[in-house]
Each structure stands twice: as C-alpha cells, then as structure tokens.
C-alpha positions, 0 to 999 in steps of 0.5 A: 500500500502506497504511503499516501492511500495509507495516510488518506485511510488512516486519517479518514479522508476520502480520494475524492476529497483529495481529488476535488482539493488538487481539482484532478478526476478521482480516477487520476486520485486513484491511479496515484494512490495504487502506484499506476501514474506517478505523483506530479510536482504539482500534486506534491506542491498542493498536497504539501500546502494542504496538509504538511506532507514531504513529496518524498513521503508522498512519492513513497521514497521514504518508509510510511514509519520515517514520517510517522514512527509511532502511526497517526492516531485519527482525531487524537493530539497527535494527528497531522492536522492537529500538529500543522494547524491545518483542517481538510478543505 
C-alpha cells in the first residue's frame, strides 16, 4: 500500500476529497494512490500546502514509519492536522 492511500485511510479522508482539493478526476486520485501514474510536482506542491506532507513521503521514497514512527492516531493530539494547524478543505 502506497504511503499516501495509507495516510488518506488512516486519517479518514476520502480520494475524492483529495481529488476535488488538487481539482484532478478521482480516477487520476486513484491511479496515484495504487502506484499506476506517478505523483506530479504539482500534486506534491498542493498536497504539501494542504496538509504538511514531504513529496518524498508522498512519492513513497521514504518508509510510511520515517514520517510517522509511532502511526497517526485519527482525531487524537497527535494527528497531522492537529500538529500543522491545518483542517481538510
């Protein structure tokens, strides 16, 4: 499973949300989060405004664990958007 398709999952934010936020069809989404199309500069330039996210994290150059040792707990203080302020749009 792709880093993101696991963040997404885990902080209970559909594809289709992150598609109608990077303004891409939510088969283009998908076809990112199961590693069928690459991650574009783009997508990474919006997501990292959105959400605080590396585009190596989100490219999967990095582990899953390297950006979240001890997992996200979803709603919990230790929450992404907790952390970096940020609400999903």
């Amino acid at each position: 499973m792709s880093n993101m398709k696991r963040w997404l999952r885990e902080m209970g934010i559909p594809s289709s949300q992150l598609a109608i936020q990077t303004n891409q069809s939510r088969s283009s989404i998908t076809q990112k989060l199961n590693r069928k199309t690459e991650w574009q500069r783009r997508d990474c330039l919006l997501i990292r405004e959105l959400y605080g996210l590396s585009s190596d994290f989100i490219q999967d150059l990095i582990p899953y664990e390297t950006e979240f040792p001890s997992g996200i707990a979803k709603g919990g203080d230790n929450s992404l958007s907790k952390r970096c302020g940020l609400t999903a749009r």
